[in-house]
mmCIF file as Biopython writes it, N, C-alpha, C and O atoms, coordinates in Angstrom:
data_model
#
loop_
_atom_site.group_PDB
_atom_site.id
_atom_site.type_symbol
_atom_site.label_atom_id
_atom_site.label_alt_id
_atom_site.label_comp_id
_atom_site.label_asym_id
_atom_site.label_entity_id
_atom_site.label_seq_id
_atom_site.pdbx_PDB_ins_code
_atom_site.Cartn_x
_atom_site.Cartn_y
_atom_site.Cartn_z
_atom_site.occupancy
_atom_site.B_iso_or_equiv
_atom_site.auth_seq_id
_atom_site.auth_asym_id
_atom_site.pdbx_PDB_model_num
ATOM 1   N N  . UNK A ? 1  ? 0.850   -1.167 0.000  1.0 0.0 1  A 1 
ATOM 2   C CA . UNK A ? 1  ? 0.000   0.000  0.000  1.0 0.0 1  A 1 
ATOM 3   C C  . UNK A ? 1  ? 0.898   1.232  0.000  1.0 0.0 1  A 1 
ATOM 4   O O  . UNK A ? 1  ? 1.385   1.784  0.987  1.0 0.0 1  A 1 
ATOM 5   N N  . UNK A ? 2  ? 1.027   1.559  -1.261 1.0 0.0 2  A 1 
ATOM 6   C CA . UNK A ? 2  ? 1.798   2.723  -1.094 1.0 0.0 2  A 1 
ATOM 7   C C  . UNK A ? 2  ? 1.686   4.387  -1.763 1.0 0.0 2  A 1 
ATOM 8   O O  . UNK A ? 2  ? 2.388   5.380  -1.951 1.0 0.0 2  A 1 
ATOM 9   N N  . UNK A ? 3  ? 0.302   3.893  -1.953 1.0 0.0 3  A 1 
ATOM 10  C CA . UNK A ? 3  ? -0.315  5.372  -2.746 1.0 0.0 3  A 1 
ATOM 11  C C  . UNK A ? 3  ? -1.125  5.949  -1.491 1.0 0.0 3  A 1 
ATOM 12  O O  . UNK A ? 3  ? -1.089  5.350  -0.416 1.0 0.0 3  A 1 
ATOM 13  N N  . UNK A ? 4  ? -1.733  6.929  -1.630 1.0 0.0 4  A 1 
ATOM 14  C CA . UNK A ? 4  ? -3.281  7.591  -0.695 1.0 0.0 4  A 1 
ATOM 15  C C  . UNK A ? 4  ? -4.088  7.016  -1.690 1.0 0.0 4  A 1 
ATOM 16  O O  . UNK A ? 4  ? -5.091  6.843  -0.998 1.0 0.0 4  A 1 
ATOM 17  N N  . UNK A ? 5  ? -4.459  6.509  -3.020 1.0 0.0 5  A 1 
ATOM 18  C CA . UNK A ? 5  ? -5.430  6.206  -3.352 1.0 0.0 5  A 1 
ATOM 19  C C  . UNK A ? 5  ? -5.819  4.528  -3.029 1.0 0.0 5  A 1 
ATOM 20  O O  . UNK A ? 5  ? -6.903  3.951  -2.947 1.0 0.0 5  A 1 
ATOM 21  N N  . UNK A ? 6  ? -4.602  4.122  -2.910 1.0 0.0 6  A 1 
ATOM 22  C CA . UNK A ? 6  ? -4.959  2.367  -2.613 1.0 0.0 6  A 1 
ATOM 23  C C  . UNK A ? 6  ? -4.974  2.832  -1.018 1.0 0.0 6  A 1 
ATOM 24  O O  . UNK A ? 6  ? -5.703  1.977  -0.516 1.0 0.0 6  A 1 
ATOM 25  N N  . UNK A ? 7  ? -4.589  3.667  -0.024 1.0 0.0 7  A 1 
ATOM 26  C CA . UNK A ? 7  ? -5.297  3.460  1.214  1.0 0.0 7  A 1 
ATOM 27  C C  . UNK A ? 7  ? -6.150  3.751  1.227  1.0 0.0 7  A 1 
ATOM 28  O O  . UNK A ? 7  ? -6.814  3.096  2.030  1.0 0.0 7  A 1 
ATOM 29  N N  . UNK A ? 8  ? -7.021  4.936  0.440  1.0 0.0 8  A 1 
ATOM 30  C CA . UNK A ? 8  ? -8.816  5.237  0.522  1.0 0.0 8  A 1 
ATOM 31  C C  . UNK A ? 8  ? -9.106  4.106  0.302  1.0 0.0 8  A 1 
ATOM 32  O O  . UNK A ? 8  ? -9.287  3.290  1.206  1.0 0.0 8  A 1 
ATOM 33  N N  . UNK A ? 9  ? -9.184  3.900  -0.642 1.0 0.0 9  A 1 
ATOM 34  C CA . UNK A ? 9  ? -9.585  2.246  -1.198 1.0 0.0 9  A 1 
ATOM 35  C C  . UNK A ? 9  ? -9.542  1.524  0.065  1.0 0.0 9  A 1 
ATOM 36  O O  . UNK A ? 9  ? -10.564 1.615  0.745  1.0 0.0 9  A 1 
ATOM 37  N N  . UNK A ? 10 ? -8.471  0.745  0.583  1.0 0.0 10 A 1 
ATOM 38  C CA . UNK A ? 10 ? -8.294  -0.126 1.934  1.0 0.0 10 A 1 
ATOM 39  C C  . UNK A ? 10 ? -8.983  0.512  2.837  1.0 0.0 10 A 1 
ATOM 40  O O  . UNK A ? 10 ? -9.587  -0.430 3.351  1.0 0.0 10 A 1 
ATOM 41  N N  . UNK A ? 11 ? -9.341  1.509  3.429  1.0 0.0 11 A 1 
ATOM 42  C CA . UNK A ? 11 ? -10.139 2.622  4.366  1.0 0.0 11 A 1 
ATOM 43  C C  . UNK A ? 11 ? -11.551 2.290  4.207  1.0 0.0 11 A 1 
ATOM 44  O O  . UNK A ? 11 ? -12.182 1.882  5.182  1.0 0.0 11 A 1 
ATOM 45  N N  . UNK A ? 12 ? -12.272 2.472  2.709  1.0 0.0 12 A 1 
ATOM 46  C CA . UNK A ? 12 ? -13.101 2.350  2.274  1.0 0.0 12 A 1 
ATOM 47  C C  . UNK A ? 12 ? -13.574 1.131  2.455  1.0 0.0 12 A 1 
ATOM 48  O O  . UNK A ? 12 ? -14.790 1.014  2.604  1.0 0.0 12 A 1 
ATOM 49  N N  . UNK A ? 13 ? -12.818 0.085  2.480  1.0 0.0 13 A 1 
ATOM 50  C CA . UNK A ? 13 ? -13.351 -1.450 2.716  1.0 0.0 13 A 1 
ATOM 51  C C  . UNK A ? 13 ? -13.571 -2.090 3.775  1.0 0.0 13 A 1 
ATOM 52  O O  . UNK A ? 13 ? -13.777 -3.282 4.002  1.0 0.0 13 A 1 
ATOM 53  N N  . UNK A ? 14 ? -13.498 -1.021 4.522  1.0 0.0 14 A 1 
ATOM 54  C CA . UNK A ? 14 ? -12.891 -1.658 6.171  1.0 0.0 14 A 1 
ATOM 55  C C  . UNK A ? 14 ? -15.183 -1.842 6.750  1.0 0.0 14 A 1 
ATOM 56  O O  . UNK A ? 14 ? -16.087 -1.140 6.297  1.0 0.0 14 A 1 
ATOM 57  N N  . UNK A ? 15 ? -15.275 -2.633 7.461  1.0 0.0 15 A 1 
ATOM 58  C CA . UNK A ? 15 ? -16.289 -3.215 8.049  1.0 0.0 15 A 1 
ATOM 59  C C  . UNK A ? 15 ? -16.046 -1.853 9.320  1.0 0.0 15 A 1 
ATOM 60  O O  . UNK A ? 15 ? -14.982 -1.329 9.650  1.0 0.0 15 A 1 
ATOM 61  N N  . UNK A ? 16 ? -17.627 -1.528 9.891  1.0 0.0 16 A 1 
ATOM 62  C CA . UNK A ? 16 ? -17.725 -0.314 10.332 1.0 0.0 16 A 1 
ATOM 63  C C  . UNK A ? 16 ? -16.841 -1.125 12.120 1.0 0.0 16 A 1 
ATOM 64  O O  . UNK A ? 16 ? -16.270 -0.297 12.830 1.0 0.0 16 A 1 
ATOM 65  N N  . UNK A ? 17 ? -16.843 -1.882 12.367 1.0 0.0 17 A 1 
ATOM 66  C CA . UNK A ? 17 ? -16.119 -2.158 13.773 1.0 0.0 17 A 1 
ATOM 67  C C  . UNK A ? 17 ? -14.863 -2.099 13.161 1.0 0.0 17 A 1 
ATOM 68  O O  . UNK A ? 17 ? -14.530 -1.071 13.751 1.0 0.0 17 A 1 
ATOM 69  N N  . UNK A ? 18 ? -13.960 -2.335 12.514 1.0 0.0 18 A 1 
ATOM 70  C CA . UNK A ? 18 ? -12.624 -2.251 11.989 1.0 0.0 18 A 1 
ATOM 71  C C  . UNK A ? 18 ? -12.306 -0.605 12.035 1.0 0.0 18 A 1 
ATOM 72  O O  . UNK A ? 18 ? -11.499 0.080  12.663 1.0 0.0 18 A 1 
ATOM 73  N N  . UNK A ? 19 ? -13.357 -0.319 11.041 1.0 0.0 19 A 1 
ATOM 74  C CA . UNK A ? 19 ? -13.552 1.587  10.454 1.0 0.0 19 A 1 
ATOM 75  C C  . UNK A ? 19 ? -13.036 2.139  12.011 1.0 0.0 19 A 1 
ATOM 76  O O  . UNK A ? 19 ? -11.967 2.653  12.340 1.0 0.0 19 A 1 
ATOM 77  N N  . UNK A ? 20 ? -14.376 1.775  12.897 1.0 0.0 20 A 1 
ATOM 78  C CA . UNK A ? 20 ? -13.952 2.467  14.147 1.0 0.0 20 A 1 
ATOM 79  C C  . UNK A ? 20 ? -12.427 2.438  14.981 1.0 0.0 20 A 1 
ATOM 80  O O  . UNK A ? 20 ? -11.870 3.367  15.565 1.0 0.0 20 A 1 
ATOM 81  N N  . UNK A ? 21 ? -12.044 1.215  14.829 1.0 0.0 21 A 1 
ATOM 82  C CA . UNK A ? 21 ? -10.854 0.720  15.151 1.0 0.0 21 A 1 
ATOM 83  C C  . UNK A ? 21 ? -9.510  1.455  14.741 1.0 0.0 21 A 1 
ATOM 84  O O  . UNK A ? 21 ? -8.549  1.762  15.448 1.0 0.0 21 A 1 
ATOM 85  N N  . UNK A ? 22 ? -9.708  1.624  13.536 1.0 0.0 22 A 1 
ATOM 86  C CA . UNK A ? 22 ? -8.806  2.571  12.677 1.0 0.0 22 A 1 
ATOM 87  C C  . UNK A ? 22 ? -8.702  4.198  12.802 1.0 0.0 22 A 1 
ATOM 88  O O  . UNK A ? 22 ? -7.801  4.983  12.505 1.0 0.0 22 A 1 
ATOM 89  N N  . UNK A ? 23 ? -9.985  4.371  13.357 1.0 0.0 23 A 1 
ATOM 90  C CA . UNK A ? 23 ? -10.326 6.066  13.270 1.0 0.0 23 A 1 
ATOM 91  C C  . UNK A ? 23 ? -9.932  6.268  14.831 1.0 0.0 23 A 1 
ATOM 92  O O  . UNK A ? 23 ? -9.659  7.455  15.010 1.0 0.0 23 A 1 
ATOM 93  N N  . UNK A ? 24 ? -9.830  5.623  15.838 1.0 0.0 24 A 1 
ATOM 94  C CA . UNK A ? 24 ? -9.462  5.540  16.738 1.0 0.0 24 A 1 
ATOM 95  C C  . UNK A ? 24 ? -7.706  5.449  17.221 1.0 0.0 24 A 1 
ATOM 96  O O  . UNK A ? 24 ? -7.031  5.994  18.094 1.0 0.0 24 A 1 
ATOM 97  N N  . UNK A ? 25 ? -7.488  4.634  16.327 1.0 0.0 25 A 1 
ATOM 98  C CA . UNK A ? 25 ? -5.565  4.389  16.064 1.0 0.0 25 A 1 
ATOM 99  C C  . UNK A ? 25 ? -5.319  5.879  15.245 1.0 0.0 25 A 1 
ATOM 100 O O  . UNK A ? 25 ? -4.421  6.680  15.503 1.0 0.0 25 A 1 
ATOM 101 N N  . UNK A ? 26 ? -6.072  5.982  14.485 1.0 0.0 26 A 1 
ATOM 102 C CA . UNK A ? 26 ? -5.706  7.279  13.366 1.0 0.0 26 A 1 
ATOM 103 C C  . UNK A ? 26 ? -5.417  8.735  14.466 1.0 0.0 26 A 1 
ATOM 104 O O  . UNK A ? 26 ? -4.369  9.349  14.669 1.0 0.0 26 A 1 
ATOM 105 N N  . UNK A ? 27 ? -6.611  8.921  14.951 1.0 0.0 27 A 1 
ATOM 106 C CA . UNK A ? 27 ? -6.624  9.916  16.173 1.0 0.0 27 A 1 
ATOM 107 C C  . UNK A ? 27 ? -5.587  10.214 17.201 1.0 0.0 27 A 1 
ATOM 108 O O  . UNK A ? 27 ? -5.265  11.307 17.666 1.0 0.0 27 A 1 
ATOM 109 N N  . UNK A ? 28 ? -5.187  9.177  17.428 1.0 0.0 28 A 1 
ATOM 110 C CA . UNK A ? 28 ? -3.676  8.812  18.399 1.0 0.0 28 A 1 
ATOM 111 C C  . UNK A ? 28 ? -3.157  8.677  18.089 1.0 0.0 28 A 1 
ATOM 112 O O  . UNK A ? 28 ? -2.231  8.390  18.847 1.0 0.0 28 A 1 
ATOM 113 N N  . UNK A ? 29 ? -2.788  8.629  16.475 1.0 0.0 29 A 1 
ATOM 114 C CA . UNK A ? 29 ? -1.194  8.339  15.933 1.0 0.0 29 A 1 
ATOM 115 C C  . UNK A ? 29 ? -0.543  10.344 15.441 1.0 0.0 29 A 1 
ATOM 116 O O  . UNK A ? 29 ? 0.498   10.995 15.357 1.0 0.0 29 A 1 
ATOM 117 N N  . UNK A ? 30 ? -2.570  10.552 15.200 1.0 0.0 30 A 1 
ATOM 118 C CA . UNK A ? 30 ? -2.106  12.207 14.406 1.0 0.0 30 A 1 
ATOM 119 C C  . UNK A ? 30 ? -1.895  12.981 15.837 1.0 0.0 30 A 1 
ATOM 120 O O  . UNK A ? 30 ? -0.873  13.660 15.934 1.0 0.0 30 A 1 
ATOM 121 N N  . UNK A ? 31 ? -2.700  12.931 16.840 1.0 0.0 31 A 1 
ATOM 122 C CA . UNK A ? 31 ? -2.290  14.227 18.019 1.0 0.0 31 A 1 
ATOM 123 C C  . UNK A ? 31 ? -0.575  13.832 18.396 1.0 0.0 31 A 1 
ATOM 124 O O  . UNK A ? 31 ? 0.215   14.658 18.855 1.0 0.0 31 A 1 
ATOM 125 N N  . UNK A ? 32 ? -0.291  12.620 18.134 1.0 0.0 32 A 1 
ATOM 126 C CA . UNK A ? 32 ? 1.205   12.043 18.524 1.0 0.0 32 A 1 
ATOM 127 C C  . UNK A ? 32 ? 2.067   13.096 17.421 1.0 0.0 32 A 1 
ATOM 128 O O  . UNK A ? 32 ? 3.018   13.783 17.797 1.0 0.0 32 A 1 
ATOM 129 N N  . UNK A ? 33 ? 1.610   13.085 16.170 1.0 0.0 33 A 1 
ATOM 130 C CA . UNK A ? 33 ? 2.449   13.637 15.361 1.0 0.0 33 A 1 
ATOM 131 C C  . UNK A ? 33 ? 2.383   15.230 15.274 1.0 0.0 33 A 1 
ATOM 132 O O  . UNK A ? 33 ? 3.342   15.849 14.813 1.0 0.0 33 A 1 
ATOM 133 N N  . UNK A ? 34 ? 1.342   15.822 15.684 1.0 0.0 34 A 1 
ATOM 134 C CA . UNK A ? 34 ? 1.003   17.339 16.063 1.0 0.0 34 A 1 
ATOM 135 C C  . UNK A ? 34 ? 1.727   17.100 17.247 1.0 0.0 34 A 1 
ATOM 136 O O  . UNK A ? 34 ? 2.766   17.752 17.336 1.0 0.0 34 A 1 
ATOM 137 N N  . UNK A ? 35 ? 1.479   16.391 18.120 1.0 0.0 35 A 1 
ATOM 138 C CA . UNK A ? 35 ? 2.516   17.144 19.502 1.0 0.0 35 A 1 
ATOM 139 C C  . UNK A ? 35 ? 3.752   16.949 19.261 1.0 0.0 35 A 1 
ATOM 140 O O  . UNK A ? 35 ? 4.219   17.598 20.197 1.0 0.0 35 A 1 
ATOM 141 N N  . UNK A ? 36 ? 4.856   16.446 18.579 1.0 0.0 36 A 1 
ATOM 142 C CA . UNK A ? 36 ? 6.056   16.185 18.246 1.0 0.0 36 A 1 
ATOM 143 C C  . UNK A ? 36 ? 6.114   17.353 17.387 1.0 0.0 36 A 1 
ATOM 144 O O  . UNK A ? 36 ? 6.855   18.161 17.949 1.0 0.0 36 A 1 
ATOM 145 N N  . UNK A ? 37 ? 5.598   17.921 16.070 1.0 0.0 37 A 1 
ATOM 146 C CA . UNK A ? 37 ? 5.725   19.085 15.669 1.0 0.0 37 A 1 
ATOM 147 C C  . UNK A ? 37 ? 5.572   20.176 16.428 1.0 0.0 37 A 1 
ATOM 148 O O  . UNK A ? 37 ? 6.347   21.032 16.003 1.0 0.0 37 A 1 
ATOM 149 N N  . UNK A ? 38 ? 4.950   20.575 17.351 1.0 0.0 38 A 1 
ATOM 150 C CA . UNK A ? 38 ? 4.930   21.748 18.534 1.0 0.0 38 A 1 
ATOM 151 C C  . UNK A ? 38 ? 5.957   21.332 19.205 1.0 0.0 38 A 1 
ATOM 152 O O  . UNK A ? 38 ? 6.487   22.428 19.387 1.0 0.0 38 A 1 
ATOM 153 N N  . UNK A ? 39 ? 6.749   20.476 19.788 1.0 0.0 39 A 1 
ATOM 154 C CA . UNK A ? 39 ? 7.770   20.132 20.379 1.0 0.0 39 A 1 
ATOM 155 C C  . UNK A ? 39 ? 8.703   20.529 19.763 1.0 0.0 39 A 1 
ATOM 156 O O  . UNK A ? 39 ? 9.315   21.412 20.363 1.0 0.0 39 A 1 
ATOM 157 N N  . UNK A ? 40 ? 9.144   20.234 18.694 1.0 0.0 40 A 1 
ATOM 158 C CA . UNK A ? 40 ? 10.154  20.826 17.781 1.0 0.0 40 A 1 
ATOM 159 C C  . UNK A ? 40 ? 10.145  21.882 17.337 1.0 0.0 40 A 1 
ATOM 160 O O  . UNK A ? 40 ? 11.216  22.486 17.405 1.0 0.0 40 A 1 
ATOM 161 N N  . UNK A ? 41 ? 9.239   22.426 16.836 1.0 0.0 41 A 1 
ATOM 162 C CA . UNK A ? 41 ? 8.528   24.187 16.341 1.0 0.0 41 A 1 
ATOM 163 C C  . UNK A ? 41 ? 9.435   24.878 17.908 1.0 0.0 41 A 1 
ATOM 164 O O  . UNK A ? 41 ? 10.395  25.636 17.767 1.0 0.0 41 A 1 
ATOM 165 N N  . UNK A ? 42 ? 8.809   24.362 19.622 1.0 0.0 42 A 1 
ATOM 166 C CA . UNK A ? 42 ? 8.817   25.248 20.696 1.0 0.0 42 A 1 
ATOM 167 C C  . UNK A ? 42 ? 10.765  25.169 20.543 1.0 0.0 42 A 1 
ATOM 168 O O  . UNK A ? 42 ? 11.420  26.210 20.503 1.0 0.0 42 A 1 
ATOM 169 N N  . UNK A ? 43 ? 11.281  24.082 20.492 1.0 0.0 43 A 1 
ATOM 170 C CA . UNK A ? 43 ? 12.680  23.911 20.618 1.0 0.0 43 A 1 
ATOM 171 C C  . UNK A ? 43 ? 13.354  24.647 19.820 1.0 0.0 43 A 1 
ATOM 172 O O  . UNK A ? 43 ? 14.349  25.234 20.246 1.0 0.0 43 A 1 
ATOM 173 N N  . UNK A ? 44 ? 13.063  24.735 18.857 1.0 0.0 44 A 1 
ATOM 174 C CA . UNK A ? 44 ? 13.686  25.385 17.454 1.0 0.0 44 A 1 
ATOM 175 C C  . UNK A ? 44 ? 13.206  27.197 17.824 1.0 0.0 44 A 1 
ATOM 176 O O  . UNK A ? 44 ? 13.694  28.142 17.203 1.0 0.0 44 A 1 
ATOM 177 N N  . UNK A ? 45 ? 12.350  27.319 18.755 1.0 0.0 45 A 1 
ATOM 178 C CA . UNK A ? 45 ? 12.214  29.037 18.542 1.0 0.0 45 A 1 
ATOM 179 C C  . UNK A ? 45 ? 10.970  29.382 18.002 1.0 0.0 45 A 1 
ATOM 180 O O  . UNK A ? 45 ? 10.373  30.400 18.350 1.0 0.0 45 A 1 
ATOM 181 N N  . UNK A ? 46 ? 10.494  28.495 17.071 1.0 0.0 46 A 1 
ATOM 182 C CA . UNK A ? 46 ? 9.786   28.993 16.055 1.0 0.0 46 A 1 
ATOM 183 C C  . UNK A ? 46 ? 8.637   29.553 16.794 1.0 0.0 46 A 1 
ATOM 184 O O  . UNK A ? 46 ? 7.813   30.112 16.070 1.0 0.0 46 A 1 
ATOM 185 N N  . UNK A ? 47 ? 8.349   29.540 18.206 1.0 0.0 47 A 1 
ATOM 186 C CA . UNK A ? 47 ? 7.049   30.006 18.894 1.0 0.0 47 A 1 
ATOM 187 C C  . UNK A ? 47 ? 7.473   31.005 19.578 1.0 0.0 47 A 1 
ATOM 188 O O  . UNK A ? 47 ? 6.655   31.324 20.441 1.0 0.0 47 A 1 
ATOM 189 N N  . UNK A ? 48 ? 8.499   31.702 19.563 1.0 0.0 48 A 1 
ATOM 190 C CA . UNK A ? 48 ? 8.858   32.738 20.358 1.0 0.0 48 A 1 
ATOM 191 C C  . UNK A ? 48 ? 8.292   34.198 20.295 1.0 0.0 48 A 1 
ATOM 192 O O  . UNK A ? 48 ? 8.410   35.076 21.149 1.0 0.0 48 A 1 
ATOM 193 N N  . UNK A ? 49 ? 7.590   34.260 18.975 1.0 0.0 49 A 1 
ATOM 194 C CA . UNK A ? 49 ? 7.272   35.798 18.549 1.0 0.0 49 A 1 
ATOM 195 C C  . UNK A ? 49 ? 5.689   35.330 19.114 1.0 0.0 49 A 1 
ATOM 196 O O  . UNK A ? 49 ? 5.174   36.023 19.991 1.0 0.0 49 A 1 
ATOM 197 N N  . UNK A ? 50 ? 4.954   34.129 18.573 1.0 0.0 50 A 1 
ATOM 198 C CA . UNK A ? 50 ? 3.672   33.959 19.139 1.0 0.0 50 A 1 
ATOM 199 C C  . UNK A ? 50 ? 3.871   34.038 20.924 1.0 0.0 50 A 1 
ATOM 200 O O  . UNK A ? 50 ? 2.949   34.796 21.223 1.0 0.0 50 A 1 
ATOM 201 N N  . UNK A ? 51 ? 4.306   33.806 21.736 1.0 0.0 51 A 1 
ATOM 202 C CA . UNK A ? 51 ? 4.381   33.927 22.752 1.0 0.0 51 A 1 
ATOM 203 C C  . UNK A ? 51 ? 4.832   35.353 23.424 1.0 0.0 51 A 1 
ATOM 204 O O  . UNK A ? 51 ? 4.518   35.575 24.593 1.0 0.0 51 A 1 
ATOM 205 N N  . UNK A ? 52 ? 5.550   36.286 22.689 1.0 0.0 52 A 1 
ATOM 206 C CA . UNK A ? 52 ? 5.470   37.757 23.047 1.0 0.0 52 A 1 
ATOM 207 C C  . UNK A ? 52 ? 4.777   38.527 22.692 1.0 0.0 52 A 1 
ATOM 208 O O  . UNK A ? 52 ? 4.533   39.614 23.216 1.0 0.0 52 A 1 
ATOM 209 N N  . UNK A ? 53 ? 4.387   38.113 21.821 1.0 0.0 53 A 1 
ATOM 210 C CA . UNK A ? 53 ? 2.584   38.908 21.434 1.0 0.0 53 A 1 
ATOM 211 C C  . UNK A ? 53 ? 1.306   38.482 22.223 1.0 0.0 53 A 1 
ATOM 212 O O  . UNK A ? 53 ? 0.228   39.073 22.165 1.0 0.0 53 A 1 
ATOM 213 N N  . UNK A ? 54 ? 1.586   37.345 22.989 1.0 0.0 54 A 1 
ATOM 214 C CA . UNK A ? 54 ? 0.451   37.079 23.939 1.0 0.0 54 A 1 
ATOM 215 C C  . UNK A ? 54 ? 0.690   37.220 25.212 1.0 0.0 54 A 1 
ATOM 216 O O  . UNK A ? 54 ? -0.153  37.186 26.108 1.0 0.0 54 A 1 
ATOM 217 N N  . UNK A ? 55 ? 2.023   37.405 25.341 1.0 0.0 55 A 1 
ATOM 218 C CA . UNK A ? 55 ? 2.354   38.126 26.825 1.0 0.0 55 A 1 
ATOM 219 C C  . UNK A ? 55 ? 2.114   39.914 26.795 1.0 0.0 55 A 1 
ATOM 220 O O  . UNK A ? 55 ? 1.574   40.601 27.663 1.0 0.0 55 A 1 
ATOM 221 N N  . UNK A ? 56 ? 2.694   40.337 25.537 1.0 0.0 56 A 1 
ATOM 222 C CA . UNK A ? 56 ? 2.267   41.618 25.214 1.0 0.0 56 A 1 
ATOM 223 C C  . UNK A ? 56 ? 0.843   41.843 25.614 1.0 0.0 56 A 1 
ATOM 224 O O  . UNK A ? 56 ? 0.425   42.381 26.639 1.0 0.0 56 A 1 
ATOM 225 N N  . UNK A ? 57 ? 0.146   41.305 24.563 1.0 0.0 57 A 1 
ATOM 226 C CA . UNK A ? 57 ? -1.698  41.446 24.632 1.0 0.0 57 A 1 
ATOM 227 C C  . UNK A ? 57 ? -2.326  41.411 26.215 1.0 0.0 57 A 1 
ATOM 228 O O  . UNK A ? 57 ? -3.373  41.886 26.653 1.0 0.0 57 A 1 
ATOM 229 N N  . UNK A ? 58 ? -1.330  40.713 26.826 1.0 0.0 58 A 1 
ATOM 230 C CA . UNK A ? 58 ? -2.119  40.456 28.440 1.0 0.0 58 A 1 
ATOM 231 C C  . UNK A ? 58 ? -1.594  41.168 29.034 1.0 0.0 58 A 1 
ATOM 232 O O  . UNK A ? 58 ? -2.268  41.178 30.064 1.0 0.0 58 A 1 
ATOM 233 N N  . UNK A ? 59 ? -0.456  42.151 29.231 1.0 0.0 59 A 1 
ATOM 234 C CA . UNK A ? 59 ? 0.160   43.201 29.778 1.0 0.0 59 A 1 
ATOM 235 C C  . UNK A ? 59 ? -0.781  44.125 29.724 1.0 0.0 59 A 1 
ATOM 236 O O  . UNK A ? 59 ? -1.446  44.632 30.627 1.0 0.0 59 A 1 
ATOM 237 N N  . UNK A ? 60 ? -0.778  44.270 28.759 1.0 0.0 60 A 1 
ATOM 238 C CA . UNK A ? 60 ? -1.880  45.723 27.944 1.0 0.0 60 A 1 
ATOM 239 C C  . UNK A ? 60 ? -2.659  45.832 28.018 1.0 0.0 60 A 1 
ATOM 240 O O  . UNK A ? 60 ? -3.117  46.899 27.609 1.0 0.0 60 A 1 
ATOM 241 N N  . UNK A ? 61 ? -3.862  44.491 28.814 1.0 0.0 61 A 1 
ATOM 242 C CA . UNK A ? 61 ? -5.429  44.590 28.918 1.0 0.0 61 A 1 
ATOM 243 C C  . UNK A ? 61 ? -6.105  43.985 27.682 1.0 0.0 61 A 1 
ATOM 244 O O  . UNK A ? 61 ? -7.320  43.789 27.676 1.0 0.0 61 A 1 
ATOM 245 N N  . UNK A ? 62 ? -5.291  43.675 26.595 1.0 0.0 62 A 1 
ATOM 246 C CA . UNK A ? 62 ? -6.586  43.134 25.700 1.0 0.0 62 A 1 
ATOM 247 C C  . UNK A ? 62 ? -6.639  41.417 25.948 1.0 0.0 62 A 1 
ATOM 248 O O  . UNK A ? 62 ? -6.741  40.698 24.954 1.0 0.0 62 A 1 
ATOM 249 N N  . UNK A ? 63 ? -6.585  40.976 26.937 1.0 0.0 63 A 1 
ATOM 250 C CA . UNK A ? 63 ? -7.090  39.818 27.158 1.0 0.0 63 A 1 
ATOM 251 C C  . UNK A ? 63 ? -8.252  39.649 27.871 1.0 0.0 63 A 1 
ATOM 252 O O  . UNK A ? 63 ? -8.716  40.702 28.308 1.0 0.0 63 A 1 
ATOM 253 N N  . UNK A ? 64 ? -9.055  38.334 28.203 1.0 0.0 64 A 1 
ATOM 254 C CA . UNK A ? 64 ? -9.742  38.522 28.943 1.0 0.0 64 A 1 
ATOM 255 C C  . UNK A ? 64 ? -9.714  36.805 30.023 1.0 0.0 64 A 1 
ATOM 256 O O  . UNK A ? 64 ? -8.752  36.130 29.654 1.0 0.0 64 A 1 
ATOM 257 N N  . UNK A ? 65 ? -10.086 36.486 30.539 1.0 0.0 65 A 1 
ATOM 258 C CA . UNK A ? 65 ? -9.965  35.785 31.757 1.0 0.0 65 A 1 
ATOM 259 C C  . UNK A ? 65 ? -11.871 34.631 30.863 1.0 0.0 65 A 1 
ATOM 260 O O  . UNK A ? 65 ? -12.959 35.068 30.489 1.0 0.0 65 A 1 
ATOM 261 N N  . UNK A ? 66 ? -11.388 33.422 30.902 1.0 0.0 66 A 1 
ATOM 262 C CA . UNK A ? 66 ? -11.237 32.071 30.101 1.0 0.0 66 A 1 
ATOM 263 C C  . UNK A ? 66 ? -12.729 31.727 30.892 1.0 0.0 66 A 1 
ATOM 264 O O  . UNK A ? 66 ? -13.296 30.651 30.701 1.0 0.0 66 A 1 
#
C-alpha cells in the first residue's frame, strides 16, 4: 500500500467495527504527530514571537480571563 489512493480504497473497505478501530488508532497516531511538531517548532524558537505577542496582549489589557 503505497499510494493515498490504494489506502482510501483499503479505508473504504474496512467493516464499520474495523472503520472504528482505525479512526481511533488514526486519532492517536495524528495528536502524537502534532505534539512532536509543537515540540520541535517550541525547541527550534519557532514560537517565540507567538508567545510575546500574547504576553504583550495580556500586559496591555486586551485579554480577557477564560
Amino acid at each position: 500500500m503505497s499510494t493515498v489512493r490504494e489506502i482510501e480504497q483499503a479505508v473504504q473497505s474496512l467493516t464499520p467495527d474495523r472503520l472504528a478501530e482505525f479512526r481511533a488508532w488514526f486519532a492517536e497516531y495524528d495528536a502524537g504527530q502534532w505534539d512532536s511538531q509543537i515540540a520541535r517548532d517550541a525547541a527550534a524558537g519557532k514560537l517565540e514571537a507567538l508567545a510575546e505577542e500574547a504576553i504583550g496582549d495580556f500586559r496591555s489589557g486586551q485579554s480577557r480571563a477564560l
